[in-house]
C-alpha positions as CSV (number, residue, x, y, z in Angstrom):
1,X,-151.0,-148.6,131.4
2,X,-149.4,-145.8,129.0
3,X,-148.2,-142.5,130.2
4,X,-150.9,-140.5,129.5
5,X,-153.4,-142.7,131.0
6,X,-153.7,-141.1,134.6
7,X,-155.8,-137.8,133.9
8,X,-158.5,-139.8,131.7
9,X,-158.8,-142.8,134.8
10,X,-159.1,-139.6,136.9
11,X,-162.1,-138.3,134.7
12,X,-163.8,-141.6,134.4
13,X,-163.4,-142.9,138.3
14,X,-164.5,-139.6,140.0
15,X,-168.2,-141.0,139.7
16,X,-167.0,-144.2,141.9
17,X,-164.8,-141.9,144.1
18,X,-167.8,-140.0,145.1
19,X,-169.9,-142.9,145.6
20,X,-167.3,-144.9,147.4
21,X,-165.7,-142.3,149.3
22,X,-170.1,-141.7,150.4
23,X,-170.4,-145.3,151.7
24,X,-167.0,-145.4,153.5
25,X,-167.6,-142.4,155.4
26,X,-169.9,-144.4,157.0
27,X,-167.8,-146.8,158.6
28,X,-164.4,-145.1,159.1
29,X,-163.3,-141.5,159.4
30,X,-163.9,-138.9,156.2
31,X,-160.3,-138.3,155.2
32,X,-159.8,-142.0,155.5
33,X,-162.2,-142.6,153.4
34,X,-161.2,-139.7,150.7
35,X,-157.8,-141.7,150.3
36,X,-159.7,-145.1,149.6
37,X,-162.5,-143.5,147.5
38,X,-159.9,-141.6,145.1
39,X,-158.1,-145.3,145.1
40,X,-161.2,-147.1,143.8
41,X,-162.0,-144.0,141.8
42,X,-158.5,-144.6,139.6
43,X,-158.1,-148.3,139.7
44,X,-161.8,-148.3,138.4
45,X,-161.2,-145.7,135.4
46,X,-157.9,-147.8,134.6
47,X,-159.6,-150.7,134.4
48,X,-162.1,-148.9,132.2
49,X,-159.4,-147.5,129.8
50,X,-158.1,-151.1,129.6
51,X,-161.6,-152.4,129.0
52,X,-162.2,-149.8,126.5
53,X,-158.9,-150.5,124.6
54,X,-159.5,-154.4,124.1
């Protein structure tokens, strides 16, 4: 991960924080769920940067 690598995985998760933080409303409360969902959102545009970059 390189410093400026935080505002793009931002950009690039926020589809999978919205559709995560969706589904886990379901089975937990909604601010609970906002924490996990903007979790998965980043770790999943890192891992996208990375991806991108190999």
């Amino acid at each position: 991960m390189r410093p400026g690598d935080l505002t793009p995985a931002i950009f690039l998760g926020s589809p999978v924080f919205f559709v995560a933080s969706g589904v886990l409303h379901r089975f937990m409360n909604v601010y609970v769920a906002l924490v996990f969902g903007a979790v998965i959102g980043v770790l999943a545009g890192l891992s996208l940067i990375k991806a991108l970059r190999s």
